[in-house]
RONUFI-881641 format. One line per field, with one value per residue (C-alpha): residue number from 1; x, y, z. Coordinates in steps of 0.1 Angstrom, whole numbers. Last residue first. Example, Ala and Ser with C-alpha at 12.3 -4.5 7.8 and 13.67 -1.06 7.14 Angstrom:
% RONUFI-881641
gulo <- c(2,1) .
px <- c(137,123) .
py <- c(-11,-45) .
pz <- c(71,78) .
% end
This chain:
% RONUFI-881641
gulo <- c(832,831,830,829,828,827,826,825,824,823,822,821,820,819,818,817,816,815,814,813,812,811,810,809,808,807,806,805,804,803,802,801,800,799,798,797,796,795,794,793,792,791,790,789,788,787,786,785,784,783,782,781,780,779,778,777,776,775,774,773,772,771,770,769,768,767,766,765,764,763,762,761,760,759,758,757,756,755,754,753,752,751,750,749,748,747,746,745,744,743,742,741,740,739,738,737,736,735,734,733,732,731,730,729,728,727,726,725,724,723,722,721,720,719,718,717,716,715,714,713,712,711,710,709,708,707,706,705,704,703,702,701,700,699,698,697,696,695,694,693,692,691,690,689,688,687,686,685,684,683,682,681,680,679,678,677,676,675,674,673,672,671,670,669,668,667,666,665,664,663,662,661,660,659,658,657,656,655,654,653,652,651,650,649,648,647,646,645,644,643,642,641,640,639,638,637,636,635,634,633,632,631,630,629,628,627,626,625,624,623,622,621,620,619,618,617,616,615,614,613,612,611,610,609,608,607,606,605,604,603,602,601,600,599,598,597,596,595,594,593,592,591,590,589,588,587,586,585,584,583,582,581,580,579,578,577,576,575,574,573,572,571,570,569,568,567,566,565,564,563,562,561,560,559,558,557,556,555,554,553,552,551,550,549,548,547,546,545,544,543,542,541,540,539,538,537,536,535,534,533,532,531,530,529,528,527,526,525,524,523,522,521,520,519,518,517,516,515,514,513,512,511,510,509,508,507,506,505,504,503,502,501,500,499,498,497,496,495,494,493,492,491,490,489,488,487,486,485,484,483,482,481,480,479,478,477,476,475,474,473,472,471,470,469,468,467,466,465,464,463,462,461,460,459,458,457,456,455,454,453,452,451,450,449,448,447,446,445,444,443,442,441,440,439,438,437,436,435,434,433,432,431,430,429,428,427,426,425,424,423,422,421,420,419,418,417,416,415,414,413,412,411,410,409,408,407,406,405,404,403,402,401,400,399,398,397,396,395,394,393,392,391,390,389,388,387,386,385,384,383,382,381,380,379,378,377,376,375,374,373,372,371,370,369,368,367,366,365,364,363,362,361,360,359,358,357,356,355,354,353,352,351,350,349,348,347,346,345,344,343,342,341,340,339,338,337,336,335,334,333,332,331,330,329,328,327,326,325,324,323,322,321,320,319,318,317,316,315,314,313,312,311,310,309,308,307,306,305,304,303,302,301,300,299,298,297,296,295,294,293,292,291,290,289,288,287,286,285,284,283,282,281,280,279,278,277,276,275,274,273,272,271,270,269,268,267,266,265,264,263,262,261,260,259,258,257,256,255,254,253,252,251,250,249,248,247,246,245,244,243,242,241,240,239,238,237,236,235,234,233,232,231,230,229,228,227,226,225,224,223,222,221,220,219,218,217,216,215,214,213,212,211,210,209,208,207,206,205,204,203,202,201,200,199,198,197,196,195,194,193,192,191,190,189,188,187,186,185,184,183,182,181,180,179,178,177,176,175,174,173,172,171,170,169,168,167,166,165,164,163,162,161,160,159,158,157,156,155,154,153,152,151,150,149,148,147,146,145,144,143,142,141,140,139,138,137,136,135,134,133,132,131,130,129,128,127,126,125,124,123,122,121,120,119,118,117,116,115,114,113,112,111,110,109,108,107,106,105,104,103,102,101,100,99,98,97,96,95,94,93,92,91,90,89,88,87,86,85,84,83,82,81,80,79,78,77,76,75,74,73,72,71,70,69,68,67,66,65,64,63,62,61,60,59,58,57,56,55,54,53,52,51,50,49,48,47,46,45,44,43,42,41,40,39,38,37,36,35,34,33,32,31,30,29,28,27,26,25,24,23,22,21,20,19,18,17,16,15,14,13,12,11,10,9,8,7,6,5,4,3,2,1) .
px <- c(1907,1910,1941,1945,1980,1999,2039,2054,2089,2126,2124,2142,2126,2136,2139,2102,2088,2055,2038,2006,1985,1959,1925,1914,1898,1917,1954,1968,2004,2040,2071,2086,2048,2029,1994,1973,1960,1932,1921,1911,1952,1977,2007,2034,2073,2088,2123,2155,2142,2154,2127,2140,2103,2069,2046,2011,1984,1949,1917,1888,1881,1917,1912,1923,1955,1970,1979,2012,2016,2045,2048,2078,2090,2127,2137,2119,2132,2118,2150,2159,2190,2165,2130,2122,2087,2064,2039,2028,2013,2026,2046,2067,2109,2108,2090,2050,2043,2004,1994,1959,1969,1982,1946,1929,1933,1918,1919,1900,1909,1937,1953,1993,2008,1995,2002,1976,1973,1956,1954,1983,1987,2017,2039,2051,2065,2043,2047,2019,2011,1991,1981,1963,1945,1929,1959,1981,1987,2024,2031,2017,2040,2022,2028,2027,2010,2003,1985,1989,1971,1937,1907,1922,1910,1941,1968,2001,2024,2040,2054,2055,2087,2071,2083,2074,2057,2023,2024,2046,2044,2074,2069,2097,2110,2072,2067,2085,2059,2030,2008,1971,1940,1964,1947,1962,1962,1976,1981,1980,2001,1974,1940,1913,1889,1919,1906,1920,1935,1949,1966,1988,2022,2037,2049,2029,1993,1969,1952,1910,1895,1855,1850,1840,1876,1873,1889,1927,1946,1971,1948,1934,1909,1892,1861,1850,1847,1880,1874,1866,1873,1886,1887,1874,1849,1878,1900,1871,1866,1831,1836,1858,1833,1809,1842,1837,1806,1811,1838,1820,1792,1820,1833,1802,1793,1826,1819,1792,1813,1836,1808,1791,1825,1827,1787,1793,1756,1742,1778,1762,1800,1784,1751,1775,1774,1743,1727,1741,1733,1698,1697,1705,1678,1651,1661,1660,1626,1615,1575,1577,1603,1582,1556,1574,1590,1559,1544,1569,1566,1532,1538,1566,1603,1609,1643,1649,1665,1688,1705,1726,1745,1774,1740,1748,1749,1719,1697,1697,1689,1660,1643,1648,1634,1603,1613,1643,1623,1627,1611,1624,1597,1614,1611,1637,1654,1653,1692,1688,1708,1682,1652,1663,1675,1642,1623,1647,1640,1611,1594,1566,1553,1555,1563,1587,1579,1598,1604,1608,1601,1609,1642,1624,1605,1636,1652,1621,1615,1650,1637,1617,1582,1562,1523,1528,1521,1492,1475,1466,1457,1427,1411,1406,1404,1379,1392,1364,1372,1410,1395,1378,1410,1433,1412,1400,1436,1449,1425,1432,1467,1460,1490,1508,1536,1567,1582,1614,1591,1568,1539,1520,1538,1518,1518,1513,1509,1516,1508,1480,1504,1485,1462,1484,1504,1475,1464,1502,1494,1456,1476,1501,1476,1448,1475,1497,1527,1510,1509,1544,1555,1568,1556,1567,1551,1555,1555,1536,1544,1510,1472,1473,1454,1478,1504,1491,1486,1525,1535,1512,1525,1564,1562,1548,1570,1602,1589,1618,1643,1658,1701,1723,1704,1719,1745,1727,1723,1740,1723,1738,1713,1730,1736,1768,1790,1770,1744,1734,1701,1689,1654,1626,1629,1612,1629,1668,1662,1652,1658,1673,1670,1689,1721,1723,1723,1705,1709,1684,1700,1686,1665,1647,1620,1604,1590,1601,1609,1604,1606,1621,1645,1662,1681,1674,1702,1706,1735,1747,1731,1701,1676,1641,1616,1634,1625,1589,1594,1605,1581,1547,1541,1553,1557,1570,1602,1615,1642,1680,1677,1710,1729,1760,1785,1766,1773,1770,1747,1719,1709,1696,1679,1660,1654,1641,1605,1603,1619,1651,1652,1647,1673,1699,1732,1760,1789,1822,1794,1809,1790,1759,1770,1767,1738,1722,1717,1712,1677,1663,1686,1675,1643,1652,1684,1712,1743,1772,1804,1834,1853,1885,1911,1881,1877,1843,1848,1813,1787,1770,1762,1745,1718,1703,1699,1682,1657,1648,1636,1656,1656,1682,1660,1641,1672,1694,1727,1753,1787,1808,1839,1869,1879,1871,1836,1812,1800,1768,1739,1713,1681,1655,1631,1603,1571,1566,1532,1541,1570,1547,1520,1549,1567,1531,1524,1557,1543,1517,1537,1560,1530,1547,1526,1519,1522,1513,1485,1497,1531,1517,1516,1504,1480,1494,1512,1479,1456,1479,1481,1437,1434,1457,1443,1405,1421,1434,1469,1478,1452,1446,1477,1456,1427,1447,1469,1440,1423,1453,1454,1426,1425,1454,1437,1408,1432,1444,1413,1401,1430,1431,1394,1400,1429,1406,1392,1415,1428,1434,1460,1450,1434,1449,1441,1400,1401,1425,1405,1373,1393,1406,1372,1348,1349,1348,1312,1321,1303,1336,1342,1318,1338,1356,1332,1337,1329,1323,1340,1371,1374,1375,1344,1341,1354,1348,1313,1316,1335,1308,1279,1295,1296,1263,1240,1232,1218,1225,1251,1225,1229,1253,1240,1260,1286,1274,1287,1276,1283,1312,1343,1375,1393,1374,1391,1426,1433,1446,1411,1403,1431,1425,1392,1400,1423,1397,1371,1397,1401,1405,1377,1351,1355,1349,1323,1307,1306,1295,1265,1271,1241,1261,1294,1267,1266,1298,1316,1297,1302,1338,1344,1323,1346,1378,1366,1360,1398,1410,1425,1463,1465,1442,1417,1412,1378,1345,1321,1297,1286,1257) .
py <- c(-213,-234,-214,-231,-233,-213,-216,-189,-197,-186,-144,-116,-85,-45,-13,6,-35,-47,-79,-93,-123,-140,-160,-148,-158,-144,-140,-143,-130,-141,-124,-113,-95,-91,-68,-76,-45,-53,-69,-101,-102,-72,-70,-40,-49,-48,-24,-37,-70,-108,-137,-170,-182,-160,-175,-172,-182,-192,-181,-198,-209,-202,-198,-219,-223,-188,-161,-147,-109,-89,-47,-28,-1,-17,-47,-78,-114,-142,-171,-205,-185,-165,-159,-122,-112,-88,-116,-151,-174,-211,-240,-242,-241,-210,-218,-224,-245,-252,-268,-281,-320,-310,-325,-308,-304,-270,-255,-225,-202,-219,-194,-197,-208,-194,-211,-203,-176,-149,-115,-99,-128,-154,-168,-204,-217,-233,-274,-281,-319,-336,-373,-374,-402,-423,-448,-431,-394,-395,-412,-387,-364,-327,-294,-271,-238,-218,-187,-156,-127,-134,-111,-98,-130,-139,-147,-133,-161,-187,-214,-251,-279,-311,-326,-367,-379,-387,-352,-328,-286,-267,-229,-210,-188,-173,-170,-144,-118,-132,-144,-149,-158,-183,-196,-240,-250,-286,-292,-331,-357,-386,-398,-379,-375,-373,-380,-350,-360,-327,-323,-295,-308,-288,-256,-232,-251,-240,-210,-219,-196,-188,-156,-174,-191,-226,-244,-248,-272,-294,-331,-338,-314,-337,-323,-290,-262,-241,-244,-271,-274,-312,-307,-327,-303,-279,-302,-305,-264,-253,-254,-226,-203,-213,-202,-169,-160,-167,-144,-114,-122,-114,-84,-68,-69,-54,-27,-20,-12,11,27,35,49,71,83,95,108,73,71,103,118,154,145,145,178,187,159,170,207,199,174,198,219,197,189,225,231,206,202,186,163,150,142,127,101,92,86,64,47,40,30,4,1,36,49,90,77,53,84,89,49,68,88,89,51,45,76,57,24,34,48,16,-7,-15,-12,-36,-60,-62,-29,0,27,68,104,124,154,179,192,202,182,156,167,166,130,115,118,94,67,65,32,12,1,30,66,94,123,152,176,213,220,255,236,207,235,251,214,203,236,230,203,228,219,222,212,217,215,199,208,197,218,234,199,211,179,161,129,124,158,145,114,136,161,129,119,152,160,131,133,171,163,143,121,113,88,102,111,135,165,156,140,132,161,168,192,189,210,209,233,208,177,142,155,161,131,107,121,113,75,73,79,55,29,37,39,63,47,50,90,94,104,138,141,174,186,222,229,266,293,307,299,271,273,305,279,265,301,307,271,276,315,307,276,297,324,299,286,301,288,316,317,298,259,230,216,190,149,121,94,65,27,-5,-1,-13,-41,-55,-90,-101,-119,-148,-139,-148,-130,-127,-159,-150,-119,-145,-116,-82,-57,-24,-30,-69,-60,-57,-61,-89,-115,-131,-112,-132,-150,-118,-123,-83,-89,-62,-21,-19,16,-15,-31,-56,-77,-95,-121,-134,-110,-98,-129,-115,-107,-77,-61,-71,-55,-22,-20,-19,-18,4,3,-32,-29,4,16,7,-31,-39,-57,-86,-101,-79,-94,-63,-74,-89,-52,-48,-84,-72,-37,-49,-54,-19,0,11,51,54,30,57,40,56,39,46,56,86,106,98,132,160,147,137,176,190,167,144,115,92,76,37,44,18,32,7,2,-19,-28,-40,-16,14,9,23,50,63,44,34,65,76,56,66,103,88,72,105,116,150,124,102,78,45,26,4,-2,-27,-43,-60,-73,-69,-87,-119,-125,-144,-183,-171,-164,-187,-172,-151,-155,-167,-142,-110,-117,-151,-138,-107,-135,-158,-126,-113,-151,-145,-114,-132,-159,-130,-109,-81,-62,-27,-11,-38,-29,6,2,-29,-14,-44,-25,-24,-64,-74,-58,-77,-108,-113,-109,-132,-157,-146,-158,-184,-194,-197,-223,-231,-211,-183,-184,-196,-167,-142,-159,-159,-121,-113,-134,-115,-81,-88,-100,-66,-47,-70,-61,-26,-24,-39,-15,18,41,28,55,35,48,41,12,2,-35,-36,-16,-35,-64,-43,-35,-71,-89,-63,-86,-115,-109,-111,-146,-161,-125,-127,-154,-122,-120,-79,-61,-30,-28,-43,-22,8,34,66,57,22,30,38,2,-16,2,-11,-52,-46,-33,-70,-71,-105,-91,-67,-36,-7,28,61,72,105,137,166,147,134,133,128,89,80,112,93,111,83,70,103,101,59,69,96,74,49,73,80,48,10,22,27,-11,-26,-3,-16,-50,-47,-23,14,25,18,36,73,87,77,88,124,122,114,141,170,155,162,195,208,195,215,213,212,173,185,163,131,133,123,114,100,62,58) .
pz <- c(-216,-250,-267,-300,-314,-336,-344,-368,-379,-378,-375,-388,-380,-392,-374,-379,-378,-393,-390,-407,-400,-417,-414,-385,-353,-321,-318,-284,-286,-278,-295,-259,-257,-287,-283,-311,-336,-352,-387,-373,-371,-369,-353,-346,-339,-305,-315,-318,-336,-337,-333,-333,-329,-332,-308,-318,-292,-311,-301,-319,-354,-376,-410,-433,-451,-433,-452,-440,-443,-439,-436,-446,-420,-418,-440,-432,-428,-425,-420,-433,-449,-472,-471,-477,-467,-486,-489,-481,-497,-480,-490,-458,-454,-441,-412,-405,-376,-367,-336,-334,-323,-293,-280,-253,-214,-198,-168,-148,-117,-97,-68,-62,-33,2,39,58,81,64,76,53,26,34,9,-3,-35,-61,-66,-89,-92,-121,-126,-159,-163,-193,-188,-214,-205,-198,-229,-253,-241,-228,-241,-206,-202,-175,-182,-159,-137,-145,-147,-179,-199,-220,-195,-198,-205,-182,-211,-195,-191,-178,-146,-141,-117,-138,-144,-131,-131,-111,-101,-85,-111,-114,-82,-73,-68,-58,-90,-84,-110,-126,-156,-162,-199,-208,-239,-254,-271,-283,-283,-260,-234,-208,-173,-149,-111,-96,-71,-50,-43,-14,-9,-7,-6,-33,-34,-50,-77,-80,-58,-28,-26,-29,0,2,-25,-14,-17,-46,-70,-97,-94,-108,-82,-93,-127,-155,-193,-210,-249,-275,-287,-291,-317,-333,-334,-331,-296,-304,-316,-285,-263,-285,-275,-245,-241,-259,-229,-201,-220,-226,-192,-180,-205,-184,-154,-177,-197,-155,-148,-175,-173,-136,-133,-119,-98,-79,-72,-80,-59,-24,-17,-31,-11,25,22,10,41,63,49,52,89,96,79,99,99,63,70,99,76,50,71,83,55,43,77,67,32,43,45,42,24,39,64,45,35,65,52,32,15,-18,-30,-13,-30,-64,-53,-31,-62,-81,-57,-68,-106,-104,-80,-39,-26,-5,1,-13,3,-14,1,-24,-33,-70,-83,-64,-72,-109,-110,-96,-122,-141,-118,-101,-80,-95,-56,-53,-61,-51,-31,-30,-4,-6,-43,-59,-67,-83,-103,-119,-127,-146,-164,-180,-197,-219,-234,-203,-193,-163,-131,-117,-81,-50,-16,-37,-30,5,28,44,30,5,-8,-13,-33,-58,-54,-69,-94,-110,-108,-127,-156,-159,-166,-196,-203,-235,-232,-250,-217,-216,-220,-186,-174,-143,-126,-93,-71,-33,-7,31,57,75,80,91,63,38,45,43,11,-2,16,-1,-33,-36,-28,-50,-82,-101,-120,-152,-143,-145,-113,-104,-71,-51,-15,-12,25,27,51,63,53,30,-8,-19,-22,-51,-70,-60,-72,-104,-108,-103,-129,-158,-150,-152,-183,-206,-178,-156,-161,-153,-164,-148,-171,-193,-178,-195,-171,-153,-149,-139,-103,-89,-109,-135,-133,-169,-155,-180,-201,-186,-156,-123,-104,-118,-93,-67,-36,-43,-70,-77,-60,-72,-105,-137,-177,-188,-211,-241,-254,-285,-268,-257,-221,-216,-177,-158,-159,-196,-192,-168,-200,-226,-243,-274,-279,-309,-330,-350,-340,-338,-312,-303,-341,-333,-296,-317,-350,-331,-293,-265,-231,-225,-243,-231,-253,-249,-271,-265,-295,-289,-312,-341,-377,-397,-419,-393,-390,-426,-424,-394,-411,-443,-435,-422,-453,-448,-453,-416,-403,-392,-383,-365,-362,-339,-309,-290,-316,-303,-276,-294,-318,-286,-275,-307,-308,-332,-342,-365,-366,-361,-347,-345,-327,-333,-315,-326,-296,-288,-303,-297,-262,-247,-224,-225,-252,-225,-209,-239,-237,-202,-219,-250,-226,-207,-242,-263,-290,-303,-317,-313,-301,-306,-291,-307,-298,-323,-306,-324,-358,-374,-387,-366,-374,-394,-375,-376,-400,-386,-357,-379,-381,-363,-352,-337,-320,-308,-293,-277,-262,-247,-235,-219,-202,-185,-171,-156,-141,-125,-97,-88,-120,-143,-169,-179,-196,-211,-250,-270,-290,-325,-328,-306,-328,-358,-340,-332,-369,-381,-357,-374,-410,-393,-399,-363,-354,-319,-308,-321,-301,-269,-276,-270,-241,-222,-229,-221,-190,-178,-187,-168,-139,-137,-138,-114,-87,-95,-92,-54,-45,-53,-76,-107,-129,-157,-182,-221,-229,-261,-256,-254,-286,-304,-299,-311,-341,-354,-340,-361,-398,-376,-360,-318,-309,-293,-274,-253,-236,-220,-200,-179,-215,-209,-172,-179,-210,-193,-198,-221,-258,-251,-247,-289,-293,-275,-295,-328,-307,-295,-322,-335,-300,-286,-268,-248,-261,-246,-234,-244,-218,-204,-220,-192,-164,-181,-154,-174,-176,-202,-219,-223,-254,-271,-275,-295,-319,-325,-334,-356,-373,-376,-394,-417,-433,-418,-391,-423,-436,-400,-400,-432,-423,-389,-398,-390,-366,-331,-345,-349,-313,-300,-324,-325,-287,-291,-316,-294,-263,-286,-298,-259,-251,-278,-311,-309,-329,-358,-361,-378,-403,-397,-433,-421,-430,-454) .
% end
């Protein structure tokens, strides 16, 4: 008969959880495979999971020891691994993983689970670290090799749903990132959450669709990196979407999720609808805000399937998520350096400056509710050190803690006998449980081995109140930040507070993100507090802490320059990001036009194509080449096509002037062309020229660009105008619509061979078919006092001298406050 053990309440205390685990541990072996396997789908397993979650392996139990495990031939084995799995890490209980071929199927689904949902190992030293770590590789491998073998499986099947539930690898990589590994971890999630979804449909017309989900708007460090990206975003072009998955659960967030034009709460939809749900709104591009590696269940199987056009993970994931359905990694060159493209699966979306801001509360005014709390730890702590006391900060989160990281913060303590340190493995913006206790026993055990007082360490905390975390940074005279998994967030509050930071340089996003942030303060005085190793980190730390002078110069020199922090400037951060969104709306759209014939048959290069002759000057670094002022500058395109063609040229530089001076020939003969605004904003003009059939014969298109010469402040050579991108495609896609034309059309009067509309009154022209792609509108003959207003897609559309770039819609509507008359529409597709 199986006992009857309950879940606990989740405030019981840490004496009721060891009496659970030892009760656990004391009757799993007995319970037949069968019946256990039965017994852990009920409440027995939800007191399981609680106790497992409270990280008691990784408590001293002289006074609970681990019970003793069977040999594997023991029919007892498998139920008396998972009790020892209650008290040891799994690379110690079960160290051959080929045991696992002989587990009974009925316990493979738990016991897998089990041996995934570790917890945070607190390794004794660099050589556990190393086989704890390649354990959990060869788990892993071992795992999608069963499946892979036969997906359908009933024991497959098994193996995916522990892995769906216990594929949190927040712990498993802090000092290294194991990219192979974690693309088996997007293979096995893909294959857990079933097909990717269907292809999106060709996108509806309007502005750009941009998405951001997220677990919730909690009171969570990851809700505060959110926000920033909805700042400053432009409502005519974008459509912006906030998608949370429990809605929002904080006063704080509420205030600020309201940037986002959309707000939608999936927690009414039921779980196997939400992919479908989200696919309903046509997303151009969705970021996934939340960490994808530290968590399993509902969020990585959402990432795994295809919402929108183009998904996108950011840094709150510390490396790659190996999912197969992110597309682009959100980074830059500020907060990584060396082969960033080398440690990602997905493709590197590279922004200007770092890629991480933070919408952070006004500093509290008045004492925090825990201020007592804090005052009575730091004074109890400093009690341990005769004298003035150095307090010594490290807010880590305890999976960033490891052998390495702490042998250096012992070797600071001794190398400088006034210190203290105390530590904050946890705090209220992480959603990771940690048990405090844990991390002390580990750090003083080592500390006694060191010679030194164990009373110089201590743990602060637990708090509820984020202002807590700003009080106790300022109690704090030097912090010290992790490594090789570098901080982020933790680092925010030390520094509006004025700590002086003590951070180790690395190459990847989460190795280097601590350096990143103090960089951009420090006008190149910073760098001093950035080691390039853990001894020179140490050494840094130790001469801060016997200079109160130096620590307080530097206080003076951080709060001075923390209000500019660009990773507290949310505004600029929307604008840099926006950048991002830009660039990725524009591919999606040049894959829209592709879909156009006309489009496949186009002719697209830039500045480093071939086909450049001679009166160009070398290829700018920035992707756009000057040509010669004054002379012909070349080029020699083959024409892929049949017939008149168009002939697009985007001018990344205009001097003033030019404009009147510029002549265009082909095949030696001058060709009238339009100079309009250009679409993409990162050039200054489009020229455009409608080319004869009869200068294109031959398969060749001889082209010369006479541009009149200027000279650029520091450059000697003689400047034209700079070539970004060009296009050549059939003519063939023009569309004239005049009076005269069979068309629906309404609140227009046609009269005279003339549209005409009286003052204030709106006209629409439905188009045959809608147009696929960017199309330029030129509205002929067109007579009006005042520029009249234009909608298409249904957005406005900027009109300039009755010229506008419309993008894919299927009709257009004008309205004028003093009347229009107007002889014809003409459209043709805009390839660049």
């Amino acid at each position: 008969m199986i006992p009857a053990l309950r879940p606990l309440p989740d405030d019981v205390t840490e004496a009721a959880w060891q009496e659970a685990r030892r009760r656990l541990a004391l009757i799993l072996p007995d319970i037949p495979p069968l019946g256990l396997a039965t017994a852990l789908r009920g409440e027995l397993g939800a007191l399981y999971r609680q106790v497992a979650a409270q990280n008691l392996r990784a408590l001293p139990g002289e006074d609970d020891p681990p019970p003793d495990l069977p040999m594997p031939a023991d029919a007892r084995f498998w139920p008396g691994l998972l009790a020892r799995l209650l008290y040891d890490w799994p690379h110690r209980c079960l160290p051959d993983l080929a045991a696992l071929e002989a587990c009974p199927p009925p316990l493979l689904e738990p016991v897998t689970r089990a041996l995934l949902d570790t917890g945070l190992p607190l390794d004794e030293d660099e050589a556990e670290t190393a086989r704890r770590e390649a354990w959990f590789v060869d788990l892993i491998r071992w795992i999608e090799t069963r499946v892979l073998d036969n997906p359908q499986h009933p024991e497959a099947r098994a193996l995916l749903r522990a892995f769906l539930e216990g594929s949190n690898f927040l712990a498993h990589f802090r000092s290294r990132t194991d990219r192979e590994t974690l693309t088996r971890r997007g293979r096995l999630l893909a294959l857990a959450a079933g097909i990717a979804g269907p292809t999106l449909h060709p996108r509806k017309p309007g502005r750009m669709r941009l998405g951001f989900i997220a677990l919730d708007a909690g009171d969570r460090t990851e809700t505060r990196a959110l926000l920033p990206f909805l700042a400053g975003l432009d409502r005519t072009r974008t459509e912006s979407f906030l998608i949370l998955l429990h809605g929002i659960r904080s006063d704080a967030a509420r205030a600020h999720a309201g940037m986002a034009e959309r707000i939608l709460d999936l927690s009414g939809v039921p779980e196997p609808e939400r992919a479908d749900y989200i696919r309903g709104f046509d997303l151009d591009i969705l970021v996934f805000a939340n960490n994808l590696l530290g968590r399993a269940g509902t969020y990585p199987r959402l990432a795994c399937q295809r919402l929108a056009r183009r998904q996108v993970a950011t840094i709150a994931s510390p490396a790659s998520t190996g999912l197969p359905g992110i597309d682009r990694f959100l980074t830059s060159a500020e907060a990584e350096a060396g082969d960033i493209a080398g440690r990602y699966s997905e493709k590197p979306l590279l922004m200007e400056g770092l890629p991480v801001c933070f919408v952070e509360p006004p500093l509290p005014v008045n004492r925090p509710p825990e201020a007592d709390l804090i005052d009575r730890q730091v004074a109890d702590l400093r009690r341990a050190v005769a004298g003035s006391a150095t307090l010594l900060l490290a807010a880590a989160h305890a999976a960033k803690l490891n052998p390495v990281l702490r042998e250096c913060w012992l070797s600071i303590l001794e190398r400088a006998p006034g210190t203290i340190l105390m530590l904050l493995p946890g705090n209220p913006g992480w959603s990771v449980p940690v048990a405090g206790r844990a991390m002390l026993h580990w750090m003083r055990d080592a500390a006694v081995a060191h010679g030194l007082d164990p009373r110089r360490i201590a743990v602060a905390g637990p708090f509820r109140e984020r202002a807590a975390l700003a009080h106790l940074a300022r109690r704090a005279d030097i912090f010290l930040d992790s490594f090789p998994y570098a901080g982020c967030a933790s680092l925010i509050d030390p520094l509006r507070a004025g700590t002086p930071v003590v951070a180790l340089d690395g190459a990847a996003q989460k190795e280097k993100q601590g350096a990143a942030l103090l960089r951009p303060l420090g006008l190149g005085g910073l760098d001093e507090l950035v080691a390039s190793d853990p001894a020179a980190y140490a050494d840094i730390a130790v001469a801060l802490a016997g200079d109160s002078g130096a620590r307080e110069r530097w206080r003076s020199r951080i709060l001075a320059r923390i209000e500019a922090a660009p990773f507290l400037d949310p505004a600029d951060f929307g604008r840099r990001a926006a950048a991002c969104w830009d660039m990725l709306f524009r591919e999606i759209m040049e894959e829209e036009a592709q879909a156009d014939p006309l489009a496949a048959e186009a002719l697209r290069g830039d500045a480093r194509s071939e086909g450049f002759g001679e009166g160009w000057h070398a290829t700018e670094a920035a992707g756009w080449r000057w040509s010669v002022g004054g002379e012909a500058a070349r080029l020699a395109l083959p024409v892929p096509f049949a017939g008149p063609g168009v002939l697009e040229l985007a001018l990344r530089h205009l001097p003033p002037g030019t404009r009147e001076g510029l002549r265009l020939e082909i095949g030696g003969r001058p060709v009238p062309h339009r100079l309009l605004l250009a679409p993409d904003p990162a050039e200054a003009a489009l020229l455009r020229a409608a080319v004869p059939e009869a200068l294109l014969a031959g398969g060749l298109a001889d082209i010369a660009l006479y541009a009149p010469p200027h000279m650029a402040p520091g450059d000697p050579r003689p400047l034209g105008v700079a070539l970004s991108r060009f296009a050549l495609h059939p003519a063939a896609g023009t569309i004239r619509i005049d009076a005269a034309s069979p068309l629906l059309a309404t609140g227009w009067e046609i009269a005279d061979g003339l549209f005409r509309l009286t003052p204030r009154r709106a006209g629409t022209i439905f188009l045959r078919q809608p147009l696929a792609g960017r199309h330029l509108l030129v509205l002929d003959g067109m007579q009006a006092e005042a520029p009249p207003r234009l909608i298409a897609g249904g957005q406005d559309i900027a009109l300039r001298d009755g010229i506008a770039y419309l993008p894919p819609c299927d009709r257009i509507a004008l309205t004028a406050d003093s009347g229009l008359s107007l002889a014809g529409f003409t459209l043709s597709p805009v390839i660049l």
